[in-house]
N, C-alpha and C positions, 0 to 999 in steps of 0.2 A: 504494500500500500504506500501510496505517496506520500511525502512530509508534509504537512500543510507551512504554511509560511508564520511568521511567529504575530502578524496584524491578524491570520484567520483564527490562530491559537486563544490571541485574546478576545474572542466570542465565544470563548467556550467556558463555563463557572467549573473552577478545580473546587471537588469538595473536598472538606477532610475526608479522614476516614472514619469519626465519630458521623456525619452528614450521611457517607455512604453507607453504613452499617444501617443508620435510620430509614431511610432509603429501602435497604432490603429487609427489615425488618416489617415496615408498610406494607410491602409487595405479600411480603410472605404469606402474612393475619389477612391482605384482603384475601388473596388465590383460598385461601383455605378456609376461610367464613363467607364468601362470598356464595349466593343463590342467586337465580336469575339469567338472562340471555348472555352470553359468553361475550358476546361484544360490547355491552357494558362494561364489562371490567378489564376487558382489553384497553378502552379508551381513558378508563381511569387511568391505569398502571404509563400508559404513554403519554397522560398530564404530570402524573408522578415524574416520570421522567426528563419531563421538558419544562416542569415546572422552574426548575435552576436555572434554567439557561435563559429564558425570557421574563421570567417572573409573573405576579398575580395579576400584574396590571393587562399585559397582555392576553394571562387566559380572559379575564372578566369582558374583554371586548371582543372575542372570540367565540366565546360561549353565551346563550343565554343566563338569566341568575337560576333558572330552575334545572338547568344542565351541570351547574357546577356544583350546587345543593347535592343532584344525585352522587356526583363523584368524591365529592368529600366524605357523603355519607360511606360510599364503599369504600375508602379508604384509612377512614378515620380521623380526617383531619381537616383544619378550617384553613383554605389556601394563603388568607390575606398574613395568618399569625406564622405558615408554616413557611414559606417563598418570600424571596424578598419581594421590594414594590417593583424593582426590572433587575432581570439578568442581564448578563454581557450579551445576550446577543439581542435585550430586548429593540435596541436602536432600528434593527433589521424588518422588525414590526410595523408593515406602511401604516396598519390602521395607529398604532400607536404614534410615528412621527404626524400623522393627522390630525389626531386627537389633542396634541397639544397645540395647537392653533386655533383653539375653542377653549374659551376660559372656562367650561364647565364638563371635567372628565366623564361624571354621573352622568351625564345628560346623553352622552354618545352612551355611553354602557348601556342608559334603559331604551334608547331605541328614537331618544326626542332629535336628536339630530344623528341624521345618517350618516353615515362616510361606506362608501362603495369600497370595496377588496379588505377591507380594513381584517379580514383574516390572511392574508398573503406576507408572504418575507421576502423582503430585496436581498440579493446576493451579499450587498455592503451596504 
């Protein structure tokens, strides 16, 4: 596999190892208590996952609030307390560089002001 360059490096959040532990520790309790359609908790565990890297602000403008409710619930946790407000690669977020050009973040989250693609990522 290729070296990535050390500007694509830092879009990536290095956890500890206490972070990663916690991490796989989520995954585990959800996989194993989880009921229901198997691709619900596929989508959790891949929010889990990419929840570091972009942080809550961008899942919140991704997701509906009743989509993220579900996935915390499978997973055990409250995204705003557990993710920072952005990860290193949240910049990458078109909806999120949008979003700040509207003094009222809530207002794009509940759907009062649109922004088109606002779930897509630029390359940089």
């Amino acid at each position: 596999m290729p070296r990535l360059s050390k500007s694509r490096e830092s879009l990536f959040a290095n956890l500890s190892e206490k972070q990663r532990a916690e991490l796989q520790a989520i995954e585990k309790r959800a996989i194993l208590e989880f009921q229901g359609p198997l691709d619900e908790l596929e989508k959790a565990i891949g929010i889990l996952r990419i929840g570091h890297q972009f942080g809550w602000r961008v899942l919140v403008l991704v997701h509906s609030k009743r989509t993220i409710r579900k996935y915390e619930e499978i997973l055990g946790i409250t995204f705003r307390e557990f993710f920072p407000d952005e990860g290193p690669s949240a910049r990458r977020s078109i909806g999120l560089r949008m979003a700040e050009k509207f003094d009222n973040f809530w207002k794009i989250v509940s759907g009062d002001i649109k922004i088109e693609h606002r779930s897509e990522i630029a390359r940089d």
